[in-house]
Short mmCIF file of the C-alpha atoms (twelve columns), coordinates in Angstrom:
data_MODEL
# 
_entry.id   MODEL 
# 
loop_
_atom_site.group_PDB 
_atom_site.id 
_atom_site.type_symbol 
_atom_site.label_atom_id 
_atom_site.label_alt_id 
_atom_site.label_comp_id 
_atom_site.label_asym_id 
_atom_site.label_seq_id 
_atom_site.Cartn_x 
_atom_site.Cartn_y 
_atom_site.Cartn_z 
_atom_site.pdbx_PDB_model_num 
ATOM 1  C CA . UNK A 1  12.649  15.869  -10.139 1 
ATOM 2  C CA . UNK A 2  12.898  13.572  -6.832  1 
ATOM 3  C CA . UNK A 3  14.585  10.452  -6.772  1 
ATOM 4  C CA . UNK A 4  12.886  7.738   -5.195  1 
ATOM 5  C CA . UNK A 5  15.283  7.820   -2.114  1 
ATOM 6  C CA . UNK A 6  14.065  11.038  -1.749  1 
ATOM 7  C CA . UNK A 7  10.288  10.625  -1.935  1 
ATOM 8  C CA . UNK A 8  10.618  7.852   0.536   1 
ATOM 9  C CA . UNK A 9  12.637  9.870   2.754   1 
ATOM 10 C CA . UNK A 10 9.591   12.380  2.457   1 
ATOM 11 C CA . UNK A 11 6.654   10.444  2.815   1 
ATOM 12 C CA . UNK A 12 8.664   9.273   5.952   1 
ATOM 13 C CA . UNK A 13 8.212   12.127  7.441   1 
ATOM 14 C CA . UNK A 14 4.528   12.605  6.702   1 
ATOM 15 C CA . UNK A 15 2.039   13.213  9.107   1 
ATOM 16 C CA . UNK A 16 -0.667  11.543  7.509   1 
ATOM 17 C CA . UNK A 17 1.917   8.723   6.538   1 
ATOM 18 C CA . UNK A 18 2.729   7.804   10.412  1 
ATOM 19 C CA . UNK A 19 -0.812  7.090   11.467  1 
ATOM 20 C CA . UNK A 20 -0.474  3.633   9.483   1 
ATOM 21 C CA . UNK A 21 0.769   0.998   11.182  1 
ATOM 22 C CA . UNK A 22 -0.122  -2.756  11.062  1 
ATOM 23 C CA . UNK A 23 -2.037  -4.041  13.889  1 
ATOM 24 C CA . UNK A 24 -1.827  -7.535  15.169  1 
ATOM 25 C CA . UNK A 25 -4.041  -9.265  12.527  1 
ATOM 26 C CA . UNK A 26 -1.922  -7.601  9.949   1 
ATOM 27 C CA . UNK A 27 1.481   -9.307  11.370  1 
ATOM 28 C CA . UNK A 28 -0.785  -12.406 11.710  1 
ATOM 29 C CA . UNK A 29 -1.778  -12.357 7.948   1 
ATOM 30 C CA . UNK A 30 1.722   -11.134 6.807   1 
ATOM 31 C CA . UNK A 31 3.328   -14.372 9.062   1 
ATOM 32 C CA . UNK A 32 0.966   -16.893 6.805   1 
ATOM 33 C CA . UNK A 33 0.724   -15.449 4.071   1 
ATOM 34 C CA . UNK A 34 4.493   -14.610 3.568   1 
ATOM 35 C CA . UNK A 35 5.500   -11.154 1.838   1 
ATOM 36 C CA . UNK A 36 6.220   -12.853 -1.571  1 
ATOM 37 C CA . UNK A 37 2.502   -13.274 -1.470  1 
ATOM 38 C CA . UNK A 38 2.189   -9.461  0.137   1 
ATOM 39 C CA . UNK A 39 4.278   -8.352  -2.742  1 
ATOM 40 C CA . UNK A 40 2.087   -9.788  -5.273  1 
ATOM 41 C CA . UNK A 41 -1.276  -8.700  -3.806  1 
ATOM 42 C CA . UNK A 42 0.524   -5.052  -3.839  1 
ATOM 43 C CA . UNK A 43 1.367   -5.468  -7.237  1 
ATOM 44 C CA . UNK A 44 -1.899  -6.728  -8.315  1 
ATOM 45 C CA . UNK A 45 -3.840  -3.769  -6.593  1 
ATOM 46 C CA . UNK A 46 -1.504  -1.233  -8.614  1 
ATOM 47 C CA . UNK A 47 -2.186  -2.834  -11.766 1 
ATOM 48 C CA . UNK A 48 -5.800  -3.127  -11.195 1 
ATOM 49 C CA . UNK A 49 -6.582  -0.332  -9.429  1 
ATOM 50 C CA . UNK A 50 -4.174  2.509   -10.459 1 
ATOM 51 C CA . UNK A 51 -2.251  1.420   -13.509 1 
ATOM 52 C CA . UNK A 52 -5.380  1.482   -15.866 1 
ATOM 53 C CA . UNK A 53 -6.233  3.700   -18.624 1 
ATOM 54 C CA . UNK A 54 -10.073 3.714   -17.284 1 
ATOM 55 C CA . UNK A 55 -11.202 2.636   -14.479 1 
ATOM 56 C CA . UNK A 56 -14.556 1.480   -13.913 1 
ATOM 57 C CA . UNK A 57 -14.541 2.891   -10.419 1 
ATOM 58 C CA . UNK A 58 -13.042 5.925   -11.266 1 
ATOM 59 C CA . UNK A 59 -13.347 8.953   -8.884  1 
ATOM 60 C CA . UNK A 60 -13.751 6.448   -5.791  1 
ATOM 61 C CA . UNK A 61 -11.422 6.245   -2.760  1 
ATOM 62 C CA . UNK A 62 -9.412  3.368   -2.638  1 
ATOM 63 C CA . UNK A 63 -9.908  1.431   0.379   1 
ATOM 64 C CA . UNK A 64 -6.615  1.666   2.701   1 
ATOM 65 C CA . UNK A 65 -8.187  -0.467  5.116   1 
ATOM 66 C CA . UNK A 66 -8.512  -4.347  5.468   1 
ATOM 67 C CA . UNK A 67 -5.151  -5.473  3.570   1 
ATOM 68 C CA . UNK A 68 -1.374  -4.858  5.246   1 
ATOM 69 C CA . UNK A 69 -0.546  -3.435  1.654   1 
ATOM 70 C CA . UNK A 70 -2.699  -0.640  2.825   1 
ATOM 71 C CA . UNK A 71 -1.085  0.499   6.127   1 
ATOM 72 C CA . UNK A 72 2.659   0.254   5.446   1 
ATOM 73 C CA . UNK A 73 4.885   1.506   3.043   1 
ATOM 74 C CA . UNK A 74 5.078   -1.722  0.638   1 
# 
């Protein structure tokens, strides 16, 4: 079994991983928002959206597009 140091330290070196980055508007939202308010919305969309027993939406992609949450490693 990993540690978590150690799945980091993997998805680190993913390929898929690295094409995330945050643009601009990201930086800009992060900057106003501030991350304790970054932090939350991460935690929210893990509770809502992947935490769950059922999931009304079940079987759909979650969106990795249109939040920061979604193209870093929060």
């Amino acid at each position: 079994m990993q540690t978590i140091d150690q799945a980091l330290e993997k998805l680190s070196r993913s390929e898929f991983r690295s094409r995330f980055s945050l643009n601009e508007k990201d930086l800009e939202y992060i900057e106003q928002k501030g991350m304790d308010t970054i932090r939350r919305h991460a935690e929210a969309f893990i509770a809502e959206r992947l935490a769950p027993a059922y999931i009304p939406n079940d079987g759909k992609q979650t969106p990795m597009r249109n939040h920061p949450v979604f193209n870093t490693g929060f």
